[in-house]
Each structure stands twice: as structure tokens, then as C-alpha cells.
C-alpha positions, 0 to 999 in steps of 0.5 A: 720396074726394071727394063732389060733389053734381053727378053726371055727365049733369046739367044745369047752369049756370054760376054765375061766371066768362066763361061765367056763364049758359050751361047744358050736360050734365056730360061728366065730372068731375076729382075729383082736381082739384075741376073738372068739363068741361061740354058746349059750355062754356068751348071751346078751340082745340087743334093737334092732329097727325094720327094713323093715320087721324084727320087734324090740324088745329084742334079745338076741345074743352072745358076744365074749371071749377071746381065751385063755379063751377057749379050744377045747373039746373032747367030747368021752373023755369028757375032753378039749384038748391041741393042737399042730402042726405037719407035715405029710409026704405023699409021695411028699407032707408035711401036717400040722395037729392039733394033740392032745399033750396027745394022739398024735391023729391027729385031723383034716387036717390045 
């Protein structure tokens, strides 16, 4: 299995591409594809026919990106973030953490 250092629910930013420096929440991520679906990102338009009780029309919905295309944002410094892996010795137990490769702050637990 692949390992990403993005992580669904996380804010990033577009780094290249049309949309390069809009920012969103990671919806969800394509492993098997290396891409990942961004929040009001890289909109489509879709026909779509009605079904049951959902009616039909245009929808507008979001398409994927590449990963390397993105990069976790910080949004107090207002800059995107490089990520690195590191572990945490607590007592008996190690952590693996995402930490940020210019600060050194830790980000969240992995």
C-alpha cells in the first residue's frame, strides 16, 4: 500500500497546475491512482439523469489532482508545508508523527 504524507481532512493548497493557490479540505484520497479530490477545487460540470427521487440536471462536482500537485497548508503562517516523518519515544511506546521539515513542529499523530 502506498503512504502519502496528506491525510484526508487536511487543508491544502494547490502548488501547479489551472488552480495553483487555491486552498481546500481534502475529501478524499485515490491510492490506487496517486490523486486526491479537493473541496471547491478543479469543479466540473456533470449531466446527470434523474434517479428515484433526486432529479437531473447539471451538477457541478469536483475532479481529481495529482498529489504531487498539492501540499499541506498552514494556514496561521499562510505558507504550504513540507512534511517529513519522525518518531516519538514515549516511555515504552514509539509514535510516528508528521512534523514540519522547517520548523520542526509536529503536526498531528500518523
Amino acid at each position: 500500500m502506498k503512504k502519502f504524507k496528506i491525510k484526508c481532512d487536511d487543508l491544502v493548497v494547490v502548488t501547479a497546475g489551472k488552480h495553483k493557490g487555491k486552498t481546500g479540505k481534502v475529501l478524499q484520497i485515490l491510492r490506487e491512482r496517486d490523486r486526491v479530490l479537493v473541496e471547491k477545487v478543479n469543479l466540473v460540470t456533470r449531466h446527470v439523469k434523474p434517479r428515484g427521487d433526486q432529479p437531473g440536471g447539471t451538477v457541478e462536482k469536483e475532479a481529481s489532482l495529482h498529489i504531487s500537485n498539492v501540499a499541506l497548508f498552514n494556514a496561521e503562517e499562510g505558507r504550504a508545508v513540507k512534511i517529513g516523518w519522525k518518531f516519538i519515544e514515549d516511555g515504552d511506546t514509539r509514535r510516528k508523527v508528521r512534523f514540519d521539515k522547517k520548523t520542526g513542529a509536529i503536526i498531528d499523530q500518523a
